[in-house]
VOPAGU-2260 file (C-alpha; in pm, 1 decimal, decimal comma):
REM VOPAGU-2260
SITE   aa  ch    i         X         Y         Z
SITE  UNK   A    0    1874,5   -5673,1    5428,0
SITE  UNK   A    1    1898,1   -5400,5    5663,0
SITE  UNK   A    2    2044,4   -5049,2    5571,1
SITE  UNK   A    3    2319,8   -4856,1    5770,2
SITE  UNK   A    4    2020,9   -4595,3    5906,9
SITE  UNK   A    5    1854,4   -4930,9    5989,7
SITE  UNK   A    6    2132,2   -5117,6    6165,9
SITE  UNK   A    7    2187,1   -4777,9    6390,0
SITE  UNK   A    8    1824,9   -4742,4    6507,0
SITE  UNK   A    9    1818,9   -5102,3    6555,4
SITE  UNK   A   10    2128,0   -5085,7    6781,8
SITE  UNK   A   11    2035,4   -4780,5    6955,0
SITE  UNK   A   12    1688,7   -4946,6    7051,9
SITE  UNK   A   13    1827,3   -5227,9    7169,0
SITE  UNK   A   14    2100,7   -5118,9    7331,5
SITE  UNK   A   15    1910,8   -4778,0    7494,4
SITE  UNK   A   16    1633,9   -5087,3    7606,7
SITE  UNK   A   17    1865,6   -5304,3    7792,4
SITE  UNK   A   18    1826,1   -5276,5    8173,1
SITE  UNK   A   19    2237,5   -5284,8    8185,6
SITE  UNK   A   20    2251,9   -4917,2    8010,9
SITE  UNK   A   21    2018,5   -4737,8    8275,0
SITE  UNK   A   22    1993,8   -4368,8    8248,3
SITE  UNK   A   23    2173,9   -4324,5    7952,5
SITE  UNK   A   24    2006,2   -4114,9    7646,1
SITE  UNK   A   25    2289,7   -4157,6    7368,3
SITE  UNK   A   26    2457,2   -4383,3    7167,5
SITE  UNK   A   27    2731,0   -4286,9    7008,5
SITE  UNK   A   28    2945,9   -4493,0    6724,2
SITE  UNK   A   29    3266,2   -4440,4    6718,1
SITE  UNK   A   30    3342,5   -4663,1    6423,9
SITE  UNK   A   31    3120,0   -4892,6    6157,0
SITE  UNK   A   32    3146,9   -5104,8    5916,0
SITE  UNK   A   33    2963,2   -5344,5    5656,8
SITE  UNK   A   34    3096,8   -5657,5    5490,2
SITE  UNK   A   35    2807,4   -5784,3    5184,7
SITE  UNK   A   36    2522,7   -5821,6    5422,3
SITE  UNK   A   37    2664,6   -5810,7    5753,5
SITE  UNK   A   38    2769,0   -5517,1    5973,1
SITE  UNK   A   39    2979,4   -5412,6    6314,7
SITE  UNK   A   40    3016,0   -5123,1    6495,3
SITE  UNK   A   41    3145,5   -4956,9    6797,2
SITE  UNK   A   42    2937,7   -4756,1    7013,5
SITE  UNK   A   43    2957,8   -4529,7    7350,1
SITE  UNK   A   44    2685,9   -4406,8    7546,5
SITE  UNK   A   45    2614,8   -4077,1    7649,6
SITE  UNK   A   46    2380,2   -3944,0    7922,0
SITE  UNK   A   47    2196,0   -3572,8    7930,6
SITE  UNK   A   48    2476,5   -3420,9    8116,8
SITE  UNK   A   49    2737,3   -3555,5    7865,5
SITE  UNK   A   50    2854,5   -3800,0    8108,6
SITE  UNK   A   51    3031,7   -4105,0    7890,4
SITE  UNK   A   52    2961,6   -4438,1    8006,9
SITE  UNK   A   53    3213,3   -4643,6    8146,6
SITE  UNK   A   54    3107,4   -4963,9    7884,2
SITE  UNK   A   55    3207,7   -4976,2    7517,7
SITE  UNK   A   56    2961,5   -5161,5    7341,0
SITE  UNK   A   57    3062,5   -5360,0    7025,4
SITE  UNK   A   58    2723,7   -5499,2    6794,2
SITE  UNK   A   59    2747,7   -5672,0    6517,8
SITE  UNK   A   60    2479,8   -5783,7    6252,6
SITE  UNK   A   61    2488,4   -6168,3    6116,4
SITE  UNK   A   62    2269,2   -6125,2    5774,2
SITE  UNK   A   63    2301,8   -6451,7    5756,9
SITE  UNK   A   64    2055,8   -6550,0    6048,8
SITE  UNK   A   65    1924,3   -6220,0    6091,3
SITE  UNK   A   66    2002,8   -6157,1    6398,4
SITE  UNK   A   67    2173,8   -5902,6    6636,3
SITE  UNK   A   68    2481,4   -5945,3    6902,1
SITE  UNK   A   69    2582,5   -5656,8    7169,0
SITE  UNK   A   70    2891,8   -5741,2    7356,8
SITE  UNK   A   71    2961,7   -5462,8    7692,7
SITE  UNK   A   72    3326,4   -5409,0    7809,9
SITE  UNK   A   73    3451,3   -5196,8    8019,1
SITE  UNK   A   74    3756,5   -4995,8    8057,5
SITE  UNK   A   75    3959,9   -5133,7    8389,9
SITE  UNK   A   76    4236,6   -4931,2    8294,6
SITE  UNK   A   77    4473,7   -4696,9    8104,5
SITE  UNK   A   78    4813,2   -4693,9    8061,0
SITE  UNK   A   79    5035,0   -4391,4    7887,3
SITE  UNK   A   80    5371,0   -4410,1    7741,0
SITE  UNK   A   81    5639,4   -4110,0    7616,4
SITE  UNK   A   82    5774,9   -4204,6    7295,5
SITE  UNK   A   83    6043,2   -3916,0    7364,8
């Protein structure tokens, strides 16, 4: 069973190694969390000039099979509303 330090460096390896994520250095989460052996997070990237990446990166952690999923999205858009 991985650990939380575990699941991060496994993430940030994997996601730092894809050919997608080019030129990025960091990866950021944003928010975690770990259900009996299984985990999901939410993670940004970050490059040296503190430029954020345009994709959001969701992983999650299936115990079960022991094995790793990244899903990329991408903000197309942002919409703000006054509650005034």
């Amino acid at each position: 069973m991985l650990s939380t330090e575990e699941f991060l460096e496994l993430v940030e390896e994997k996601i730092l190694n894809d050919e997608i994520v080019i030129g990025y250095t960091s990866v950021i989460p944003v928010w975690l969390c770990k259900t009996i052996q299984n985990y999901k997070g939410l993670f940004i990237l970050k490059d040296d000039y503190d430029f954020i990446s345009p994709y959001f990166i969701e992983a999650t952690y299936n115990g079960d099979k022991n094995e790793l999923y990244l899903d990329f999205y991408t903000k197309d858009f942002k919409r703000t509303y006054s509650l005034n």
